[in-house]
C-alpha positions in Angstrom: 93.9 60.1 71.4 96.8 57.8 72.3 95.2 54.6 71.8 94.0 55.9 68.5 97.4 57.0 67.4 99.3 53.8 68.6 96.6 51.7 66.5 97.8 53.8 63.4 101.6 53.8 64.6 102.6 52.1 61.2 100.9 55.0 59.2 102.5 57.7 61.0 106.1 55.8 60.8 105.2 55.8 57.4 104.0 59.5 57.0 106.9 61.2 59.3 109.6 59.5 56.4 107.3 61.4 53.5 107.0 64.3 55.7 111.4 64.4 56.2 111.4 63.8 52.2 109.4 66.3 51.4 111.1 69.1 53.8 114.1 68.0 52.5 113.7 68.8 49.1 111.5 72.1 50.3 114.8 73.3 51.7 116.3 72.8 49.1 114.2 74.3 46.5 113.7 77.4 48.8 117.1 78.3 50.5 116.5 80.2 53.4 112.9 80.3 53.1 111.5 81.7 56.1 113.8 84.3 55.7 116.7 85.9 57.9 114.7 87.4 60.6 114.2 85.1 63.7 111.0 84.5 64.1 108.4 86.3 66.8 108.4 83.1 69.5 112.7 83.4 69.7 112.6 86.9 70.0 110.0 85.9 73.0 111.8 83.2 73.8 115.7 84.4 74.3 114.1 86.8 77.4 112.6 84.2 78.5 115.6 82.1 78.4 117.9 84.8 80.0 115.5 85.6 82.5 115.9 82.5 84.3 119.8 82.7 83.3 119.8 80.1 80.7 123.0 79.7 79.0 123.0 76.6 77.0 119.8 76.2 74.4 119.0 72.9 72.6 116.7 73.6 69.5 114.7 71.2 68.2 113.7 71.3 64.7 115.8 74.4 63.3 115.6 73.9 59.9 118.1 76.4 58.4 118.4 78.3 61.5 117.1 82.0 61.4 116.2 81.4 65.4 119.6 79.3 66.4 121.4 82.1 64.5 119.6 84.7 66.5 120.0 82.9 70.3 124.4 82.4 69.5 124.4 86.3 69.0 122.3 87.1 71.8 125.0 85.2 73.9 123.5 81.5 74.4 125.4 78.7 73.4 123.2 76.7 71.2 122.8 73.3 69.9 121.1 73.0 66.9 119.3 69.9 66.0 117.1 68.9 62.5 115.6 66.3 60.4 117.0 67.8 57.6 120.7 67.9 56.7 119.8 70.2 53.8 118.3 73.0 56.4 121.2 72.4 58.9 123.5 72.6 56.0 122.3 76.1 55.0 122.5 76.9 58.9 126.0 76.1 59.0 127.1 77.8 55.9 125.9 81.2 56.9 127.2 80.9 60.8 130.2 80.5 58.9 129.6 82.9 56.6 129.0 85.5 59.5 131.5 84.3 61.6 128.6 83.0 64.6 130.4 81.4 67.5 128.7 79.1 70.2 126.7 77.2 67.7 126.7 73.8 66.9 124.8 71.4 64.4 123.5 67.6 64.5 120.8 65.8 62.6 118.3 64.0 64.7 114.9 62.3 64.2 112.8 63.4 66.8 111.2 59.8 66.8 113.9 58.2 68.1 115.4 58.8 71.7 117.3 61.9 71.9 121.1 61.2 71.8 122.1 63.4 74.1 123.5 63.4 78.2 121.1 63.9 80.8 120.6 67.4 82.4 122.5 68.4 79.9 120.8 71.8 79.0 119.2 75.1 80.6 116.4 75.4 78.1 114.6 73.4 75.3 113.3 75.5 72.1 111.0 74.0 70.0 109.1 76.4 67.0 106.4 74.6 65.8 108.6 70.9 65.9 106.1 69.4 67.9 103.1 70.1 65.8 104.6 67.9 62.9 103.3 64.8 61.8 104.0 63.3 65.2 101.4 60.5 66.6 100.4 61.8 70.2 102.3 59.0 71.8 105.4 59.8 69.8 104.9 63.7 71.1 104.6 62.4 74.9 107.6 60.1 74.6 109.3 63.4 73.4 108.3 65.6 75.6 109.6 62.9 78.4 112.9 63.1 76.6 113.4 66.6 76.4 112.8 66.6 80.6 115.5 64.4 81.0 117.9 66.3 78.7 117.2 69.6 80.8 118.7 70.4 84.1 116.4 70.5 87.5 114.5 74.2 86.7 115.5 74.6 83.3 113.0 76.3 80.9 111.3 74.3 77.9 109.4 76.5 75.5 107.2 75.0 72.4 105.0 76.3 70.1 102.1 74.3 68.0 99.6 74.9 66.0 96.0 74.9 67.9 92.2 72.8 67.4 91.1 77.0 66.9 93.1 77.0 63.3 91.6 77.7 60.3 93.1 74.3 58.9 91.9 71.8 61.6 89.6 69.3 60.6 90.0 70.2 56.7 92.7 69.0 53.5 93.7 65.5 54.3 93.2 63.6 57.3 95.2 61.3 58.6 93.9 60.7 62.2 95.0 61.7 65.4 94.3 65.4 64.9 96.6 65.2 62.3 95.7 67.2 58.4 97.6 67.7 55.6 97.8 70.9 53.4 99.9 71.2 50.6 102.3 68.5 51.3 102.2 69.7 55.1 101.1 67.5 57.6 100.1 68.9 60.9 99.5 68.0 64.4 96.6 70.5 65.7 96.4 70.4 69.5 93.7 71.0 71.8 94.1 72.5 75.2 93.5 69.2 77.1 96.5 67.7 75.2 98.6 70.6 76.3 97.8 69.9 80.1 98.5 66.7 79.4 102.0 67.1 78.7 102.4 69.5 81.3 102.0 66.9 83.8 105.3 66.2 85.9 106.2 69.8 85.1 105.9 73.4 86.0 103.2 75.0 83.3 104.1 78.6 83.8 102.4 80.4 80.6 100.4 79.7 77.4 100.4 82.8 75.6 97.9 82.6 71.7 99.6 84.3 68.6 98.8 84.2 65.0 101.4 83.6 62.3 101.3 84.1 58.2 98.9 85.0 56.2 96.0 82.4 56.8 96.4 83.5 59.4 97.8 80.2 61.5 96.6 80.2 65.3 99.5 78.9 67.6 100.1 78.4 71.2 103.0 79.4 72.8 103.9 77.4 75.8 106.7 77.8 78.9 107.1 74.9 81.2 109.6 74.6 83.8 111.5 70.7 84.9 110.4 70.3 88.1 
C-alpha cells in the first residue's frame, strides 16, 4: 500500500491542498456544523484519558472544537490543532464566548512534521484526522510523530473510517484506499493497516462504532507509547 501511495505522492500533495480548501470554506458556510455536543469517541475518550491520569491532551484535527471544548471542561489542558483557521477560529470565539480555560489553538498541516517538543503530552486525540486524504506513508510518518510528541506511557487514541463502510470502494477513487463522496475524500483502512501502525506500540483496544446516517462504520483505536 505504501509503495503504491509513494508512486502517487504528487497526487495526494495535490489532493490534501483541495481537501484543506474545500473544508475551509465548508466551515465556513456551516458554522458549527457538527454541532455543540462532543462527539461519542471524546466522551469515550476523556475516561480513557483520565484513567491513565492524563492531563495534557493534543488534538489533532479539531475543526471548530465541539471535542476540545468538551476535554478543557472536563479538566484536561488541551491543545488544539487544525488545517483550518476558519474551524479553529470558530473554536476560539466560543471558548471565549464561554469563558473555557486551559485551551489553546494552532494551525498545523498534519503533512508536515509536527512542530511541537518531544514528550511533550499525556495523550494524542485524533476523531477521524487520520482517515483524511492522507497517502499511507504520510499516515505512518504521522503516527511516528505523534509517538515522539507523547510522554513514555502516554495514551494515543484515533478513530477512522474502516474497508467494512458502506462508501469503500465506491464515488471517486483516487488510490490507496482512498474515495471521494461529495467533495470528501477518505482514507478507508483495513485491519492489517491498523496493526501496522501499532507496531512499536502498546495496541490496547479497537472497539467498532457506527456514526451518521449512512450509517459510517469506524474503528476506534487506544494505543499506548511504549
Amino acid at each position: 500500500m505504501a509503495s503504491e501511495d509513494a508512486a502517487s505522492g504528487g497526487d495526494h500533495a495535490d489532493l490534501g491542498d483541495i481537501q484543506r480548501q474545500h473544508w475551509q470554506s465548508t466551515y465556513r458556510d456551516n458554522p458549527g456544523m457538527f454541532g455543540e455536543t462532543p462527539s461519542a469517541p471524546a466522551l469515550q475518550a476523556a475516561q480513557i484519558f483520565g484513567a491513565a491520569g492524563a492531563r495534557t491532551i493534543l488534538e489533532l484535527g479539531a475543526g471548530h472544537g465541539r471535542d476540545a471544548l468538551h476535554f478543557a471542561r472536563a479538566g484536561f489542558t488541551v491543545h488544539a490543532t487544525d488545517f483550518s483557521d476558519v474551524g479553529l477560529r470558530q473554536l476560539r470565539e466560543r471558548a471565549d464566548s464561554d469563558a473555557v480555560e486551559g485551551l489553546t489553538t494552532e494551525i498545523i498541516d498534519v503533512r508536515a512534521p509536527l512542530p511541537l517538543p518531544d514528550a511533550s503530552y499525556d495523550a494524542v486525540y485524533a476523531h477521524m484526522l487520520l482517515c483524511m486524504a492522507l497517502s499511507s506513508e504520510e499516515i505512518f510518518t504521522l503516527v511516528h510523530d505523534i509517538h515522539r510528541v507523547l510522554r513514555p506511557g502516554g495514551t494515543f487514541f484515533y478513530t477512522v473510517r474502516h474497508t467494512g463502510d458502506a462508501h469503500y470502494g465506491t464515488g471517486i477513487d483516487h488510490g490507496g484506499d482512498i474515495f471521494e463522496h461529495g467533495g470528501f475524500a477518505v482514507h478507508f483502512f483495513s485491519r492489517a493497516f491498523v496493526d501496522a501502525l501499532a507496531e512499536g506500540w502498546n495496541l490496547r483496544r479497537i472497539d467498532e462504532f457506527e456514526e451518521g446516517a449512512l450509517p459510517r462504520r469506524l474503528w476506534s483505536v487506544v494505543q499506548t507509547r511504549r
